[in-house]
N, C-alpha and C positions, 0 to 999 in steps of 0.2 A: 599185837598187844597195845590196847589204848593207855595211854600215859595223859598227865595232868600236869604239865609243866609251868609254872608260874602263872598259872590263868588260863594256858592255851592245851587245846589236844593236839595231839603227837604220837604217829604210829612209828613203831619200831621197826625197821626194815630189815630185821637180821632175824630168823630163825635162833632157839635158844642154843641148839648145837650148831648152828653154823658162825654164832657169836663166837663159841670157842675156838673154832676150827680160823675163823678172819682172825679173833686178839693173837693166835699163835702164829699165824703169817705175817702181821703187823709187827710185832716180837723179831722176829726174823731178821723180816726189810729192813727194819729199824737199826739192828744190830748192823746188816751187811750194809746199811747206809751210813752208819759211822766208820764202819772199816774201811771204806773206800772212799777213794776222794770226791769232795761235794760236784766237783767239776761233770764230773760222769754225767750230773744232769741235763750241761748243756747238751749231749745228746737229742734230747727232749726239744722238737722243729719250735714247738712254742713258747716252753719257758725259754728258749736259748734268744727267740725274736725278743721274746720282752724284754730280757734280760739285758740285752745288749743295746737296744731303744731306751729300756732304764739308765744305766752307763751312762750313756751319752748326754742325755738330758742331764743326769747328776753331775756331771764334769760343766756344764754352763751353768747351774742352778751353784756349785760353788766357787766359780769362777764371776757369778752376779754377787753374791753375798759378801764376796772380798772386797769387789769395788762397789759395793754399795753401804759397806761400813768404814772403808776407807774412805770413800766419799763423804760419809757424815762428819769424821773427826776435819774434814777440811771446811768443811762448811761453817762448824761449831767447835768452841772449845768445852762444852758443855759434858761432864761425863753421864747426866742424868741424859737428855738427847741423844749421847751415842748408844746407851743401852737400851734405850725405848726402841732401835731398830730391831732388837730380838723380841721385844714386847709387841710391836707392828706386826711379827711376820709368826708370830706362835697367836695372839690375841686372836682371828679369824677362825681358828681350829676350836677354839674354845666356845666361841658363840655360835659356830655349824655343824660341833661334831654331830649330835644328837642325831640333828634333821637331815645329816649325808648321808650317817649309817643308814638311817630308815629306808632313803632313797635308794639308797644303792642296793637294799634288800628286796624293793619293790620293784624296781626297774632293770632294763636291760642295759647291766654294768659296761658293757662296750661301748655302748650310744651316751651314757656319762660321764666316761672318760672322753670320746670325744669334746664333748662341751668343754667340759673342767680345762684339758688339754689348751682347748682355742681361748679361753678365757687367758689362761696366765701367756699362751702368746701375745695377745694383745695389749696385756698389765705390761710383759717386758717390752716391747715395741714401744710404747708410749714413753719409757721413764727414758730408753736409750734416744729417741728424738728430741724429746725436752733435754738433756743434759748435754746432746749437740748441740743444741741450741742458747746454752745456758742459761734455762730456764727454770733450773732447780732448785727448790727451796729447801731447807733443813724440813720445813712440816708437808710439802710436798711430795718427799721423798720417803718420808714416813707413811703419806696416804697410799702413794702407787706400791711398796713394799705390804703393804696391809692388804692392797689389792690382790697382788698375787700369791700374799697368805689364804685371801678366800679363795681361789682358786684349786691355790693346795689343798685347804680343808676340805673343799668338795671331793678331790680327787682322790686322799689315801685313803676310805675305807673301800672303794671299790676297786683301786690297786693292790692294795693288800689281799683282799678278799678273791684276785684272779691266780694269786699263788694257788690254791687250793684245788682250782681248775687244771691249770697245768703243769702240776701234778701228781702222783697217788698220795694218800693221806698219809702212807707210811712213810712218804720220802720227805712230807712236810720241816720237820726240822733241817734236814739238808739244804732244805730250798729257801727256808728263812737266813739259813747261815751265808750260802753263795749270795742270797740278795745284798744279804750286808756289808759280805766281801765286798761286792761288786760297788754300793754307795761308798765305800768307804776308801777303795782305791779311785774313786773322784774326788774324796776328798783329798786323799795323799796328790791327784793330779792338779785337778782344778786351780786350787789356791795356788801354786807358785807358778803356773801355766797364766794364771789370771793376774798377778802382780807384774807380771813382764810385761804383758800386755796394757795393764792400767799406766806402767812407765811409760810405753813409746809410745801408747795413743790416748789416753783415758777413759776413764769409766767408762763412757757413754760403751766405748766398745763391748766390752764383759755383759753389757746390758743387753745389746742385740745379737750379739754369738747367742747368749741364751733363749733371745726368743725365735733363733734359728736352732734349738735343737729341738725347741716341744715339735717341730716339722716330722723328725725323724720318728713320734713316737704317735705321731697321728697319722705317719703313712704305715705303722706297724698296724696300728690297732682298726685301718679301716681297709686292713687285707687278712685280719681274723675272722672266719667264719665262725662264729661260735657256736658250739652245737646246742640245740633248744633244749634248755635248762626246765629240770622239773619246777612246777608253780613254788613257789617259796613260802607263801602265806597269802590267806585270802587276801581279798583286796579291801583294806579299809583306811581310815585319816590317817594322814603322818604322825599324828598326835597318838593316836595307838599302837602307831606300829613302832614308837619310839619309848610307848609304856611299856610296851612288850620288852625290850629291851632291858629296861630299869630292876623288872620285877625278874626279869631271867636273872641277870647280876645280882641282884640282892639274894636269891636264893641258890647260888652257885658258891661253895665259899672258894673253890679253885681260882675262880675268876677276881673275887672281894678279895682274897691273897693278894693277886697280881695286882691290881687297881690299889690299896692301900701302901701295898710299898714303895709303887711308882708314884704315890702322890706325897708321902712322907721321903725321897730321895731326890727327885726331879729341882724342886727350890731350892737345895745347896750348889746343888749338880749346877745349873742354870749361871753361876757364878764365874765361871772359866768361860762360857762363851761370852758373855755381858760384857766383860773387863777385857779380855785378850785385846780386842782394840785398843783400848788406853794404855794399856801395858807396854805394845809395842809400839807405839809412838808416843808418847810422850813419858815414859818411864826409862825403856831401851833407845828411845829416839830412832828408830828403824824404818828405813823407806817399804812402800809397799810389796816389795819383792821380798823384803826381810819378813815382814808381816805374812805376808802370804807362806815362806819357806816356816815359818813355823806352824803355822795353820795345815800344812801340808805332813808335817811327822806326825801331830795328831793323826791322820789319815795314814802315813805307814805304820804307825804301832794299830792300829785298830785291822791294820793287813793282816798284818806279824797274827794278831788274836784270833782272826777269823780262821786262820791256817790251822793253828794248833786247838783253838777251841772244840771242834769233836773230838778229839784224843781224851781232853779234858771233862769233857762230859761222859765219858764212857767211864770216868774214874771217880768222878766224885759227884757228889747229891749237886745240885743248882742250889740250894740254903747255902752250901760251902763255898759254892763258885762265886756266889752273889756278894757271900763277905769278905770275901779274899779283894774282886774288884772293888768294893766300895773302899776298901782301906788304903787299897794303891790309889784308887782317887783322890782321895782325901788326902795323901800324903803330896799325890803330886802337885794338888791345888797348895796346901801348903807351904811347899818349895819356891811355888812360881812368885810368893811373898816377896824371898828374900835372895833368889840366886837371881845374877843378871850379867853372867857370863850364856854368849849366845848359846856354844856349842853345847851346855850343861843344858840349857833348857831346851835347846831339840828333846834329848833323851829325855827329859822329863816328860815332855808334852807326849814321846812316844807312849813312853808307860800310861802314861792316861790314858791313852788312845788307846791299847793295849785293855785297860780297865774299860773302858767306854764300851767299845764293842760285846763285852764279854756279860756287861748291865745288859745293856737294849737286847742284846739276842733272847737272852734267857729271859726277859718280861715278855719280848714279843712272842717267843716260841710257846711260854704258857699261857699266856690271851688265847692265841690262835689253837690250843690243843686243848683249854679247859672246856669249848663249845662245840657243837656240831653247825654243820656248815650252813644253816637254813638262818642261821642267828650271828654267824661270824662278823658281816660286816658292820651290825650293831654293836659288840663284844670289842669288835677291834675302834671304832669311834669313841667310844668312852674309856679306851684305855688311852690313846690319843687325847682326848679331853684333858683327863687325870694331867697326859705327861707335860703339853704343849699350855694347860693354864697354870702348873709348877712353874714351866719356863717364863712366861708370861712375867708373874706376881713377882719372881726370882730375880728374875733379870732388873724390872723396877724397884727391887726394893738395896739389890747392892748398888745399883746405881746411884740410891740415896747416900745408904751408907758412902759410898765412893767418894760423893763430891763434900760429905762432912766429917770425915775423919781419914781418906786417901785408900789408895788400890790396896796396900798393904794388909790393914786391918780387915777389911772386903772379906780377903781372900781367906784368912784364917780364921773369921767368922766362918765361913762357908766350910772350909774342911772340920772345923768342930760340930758342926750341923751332920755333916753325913757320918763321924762317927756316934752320935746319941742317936742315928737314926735308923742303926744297927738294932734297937730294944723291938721294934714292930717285927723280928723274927720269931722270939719270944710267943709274940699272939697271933701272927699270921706268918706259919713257915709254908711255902712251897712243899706238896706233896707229891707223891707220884700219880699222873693224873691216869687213869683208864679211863678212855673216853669211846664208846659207841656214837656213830651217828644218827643224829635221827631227823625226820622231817617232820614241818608245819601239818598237821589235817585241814584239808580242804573242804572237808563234807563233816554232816553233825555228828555228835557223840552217839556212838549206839552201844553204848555202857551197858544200856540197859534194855537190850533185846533178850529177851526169855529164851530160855533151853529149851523149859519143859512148861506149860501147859499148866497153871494153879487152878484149881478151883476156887471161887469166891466164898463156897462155905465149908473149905477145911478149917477155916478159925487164922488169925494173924500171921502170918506173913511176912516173911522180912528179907527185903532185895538186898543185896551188896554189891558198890563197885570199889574195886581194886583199882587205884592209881599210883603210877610210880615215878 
């Protein structure tokens, strides 16, 4: 069946009755993939490699971000500077998503992950020598952080986009939720594993552990043989295969759901990372181990979430799950205003975390399931975009607020934002997606190859082609 999809043709690879016979299998998996625990997947030789090469890396990636924000408040007393570090390291994704998804759609994602990979080891190698050396400057620190945000950018649409590879599409949502698990118990480790460490040695250490884990994730991915992937799309400019993109999203409303909420959430949202630095030192007055132990419950509540989260989906709509999170967000940004007992605000910061995980899952699980897989690593860059130039603009703009009216106001600024920003469910709710896959056409349209045979003088004529 020729299809006409935003400009592009597109054969259907599924038989009309074997469509039903796959959605009811899918149906199935899907269910016995929420009944059983996500874990099962590591069974799976490849996702378990990734999986566990992801880990590791995540445990230095936020074991660098602790001492590299904690670095900055030592450097500067500046609260607009310390939050321009979340502007450095989200800003990249926003100027590459476009042209990475493209990439990563044309090329072979294994040999880009390499690159990407060797790139932010190098980014983290540099900033840990210079800061041996002390050689770091407050704008320094910002460029090499920005550096290995482009690194990142290149990297996650074709890291995301190898979910899908390893494994069946039915077990997709499982495999997004263990990913998240999985970053998310680095974030519960990393940060206070990375604050011990910035006490007894300093930063520069957190700097080079990290650029010794991207090791572990380029010896995973250069012993993947990956099996030869069908063509994805003819071969043409990045500039088209990035229209391609645009014009897919613009006529997807599954996908314009998902992008419009996360670009309407993401800017209040951005508030709690931006400020936790200032907060906890110069608010709490907390050494980086304290800094870090709180940065670290975000990361057990986002555990606690990723555990019980298919329970919860198996129960209620994603519209419901999304509101429920945004509001314990927004409560618990609120709090972090005005409580400034430690132990009160672990628990606080858990339920974030708790809220946090249970946002990003459900944006990224509907990115990843509103498209089929020929367009995914596009679909998933501009959802990235959306969320990483939110955090961006966010992160600078309570920083302004921050340094002229204090953390205080900041902060309940930001939790009244995510509650008015509940009304775009209203015009854009999350629906149930059914989604077939389907692939790029290689070869021309032949819409319009004849059946039968017309004569030129039976009198007019009239062809149709059907597009779907």
């Amino acid at each position: 069946e020729i299809c006409g999809i935003g400009g592009i043709d597109a054969v259907r690879v599924e038989e009309a009755a074997g469509e039903v016979a796959a959605d009811a299998d899918d149906a199935v998996a899907v269910q016995a993939v929420s009944d059983r625990s996500a874990w099962a997947l590591l069974r799976r030789p490849l996702f378990r490699a990734l999986w566990i090469a992801s880990l590791t890396s995540s445990i230095g990636t936020w074991m660098h971000e602790l001492g590299a924000a904690w670095l900055m408040t030592s450097l500067t007393l500046s609260p607009v500077m310390v939050a321009l570090m979340q502007t450095a390291a989200s800003l990249p994704i926003v100027l590459l998503a476009l042209p990475a998804g493209a990439i990563a759609d044309m090329v072979d994602r294994r040999r880009m992950l390499l690159f990407t990979q060797g790139w932010m080891l190098c980014s983290a190698t540099a900033l840990g020598v210079l800061t041996v050396l002390g050689a770091t400057t407050p704008w320094l620190l910002l460029i090499l952080t920005f550096a290995l945000g482009a690194g990142a950018a290149m990297n996650a649409p074709a890291w995301q986009a190898t979910t899908s590879e390893a494994v069946p599409r039915a077990e997709l949502p499982a495999a997004v939720v263990l990913t998240g698990l999985g970053l998310n118990l680095a974030r519960a480790v990393g940060p206070a594993v990375g604050g011990v460490i910035v006490i007894a040695t300093g930063a520069w250490a957190v700097f080079l552990l990290n650029a010794a884990s991207f090791l572990g994730v380029i010896t995973v991915l250069s012993r993947w043989r990956r099996t030869i992937q069908p063509k994805q799309s003819p071969s043409r400019p990045v500039l088209n295969t990035i229209g391609e993109g645009i014009r897919y999203a613009s006529q997807t409303p599954a996908l314009r759901a998902v992008l419009v909420r996360t670009g309407v959430f993401v800017p209040f949202a951005s508030a709690l990372w931006a400020l936790l630095p200032l907060l906890a030192r110069y608010e709490l007055e907390l050494n980086c181990f304290g800094y870090g132990t709180l940065f670290g419950f975000l990361g057990v509540g986002s555990v606690i979430g990723a555990i019980f989260l298919p329970k919860l989906q198996s129960h209620f709509s994603t519209d419901t799950l999304v509101t429920a999170a945004t509001i314990m967000f927004a409560a618990a940004i609120a709090a972090l205003a005005e409580v400034r007992h430690f132990g009160l605000l672990c628990l606080i910061l858990m339920v974030a975390g708790m809220a946090w995980i249970t946002l990003m899952t459900s944006f990224n699980v509907a990115t990843q399931t509103a498209v089929p897989s020929w367009i995914s690593a596009r679909a998933l860059e501009l959802y990235l975009l959306i969320f990483h130039g939110g955090m961006a603009a966010g992160s600078v703009l309570w920083g302004a607020v921050t340094q002229h009216a204090g953390v205080a106001v900041a902060l309940f600024g930001a939790a009244g934002g995510l509650l008015v920003s509940l009304v775009a469910i209203a015009w854009y709710p999350f629906k149930e997606i059914k989604q077939s896959d389907s692939i790029s056409s290689t070869y021309m349209n032949r819409a319009a190859e004849r059946t039968a045979r017309v004569s030129t003088s039976a009198g007019p004529t009239l062809v149709t082609s059907n597009y779907r």
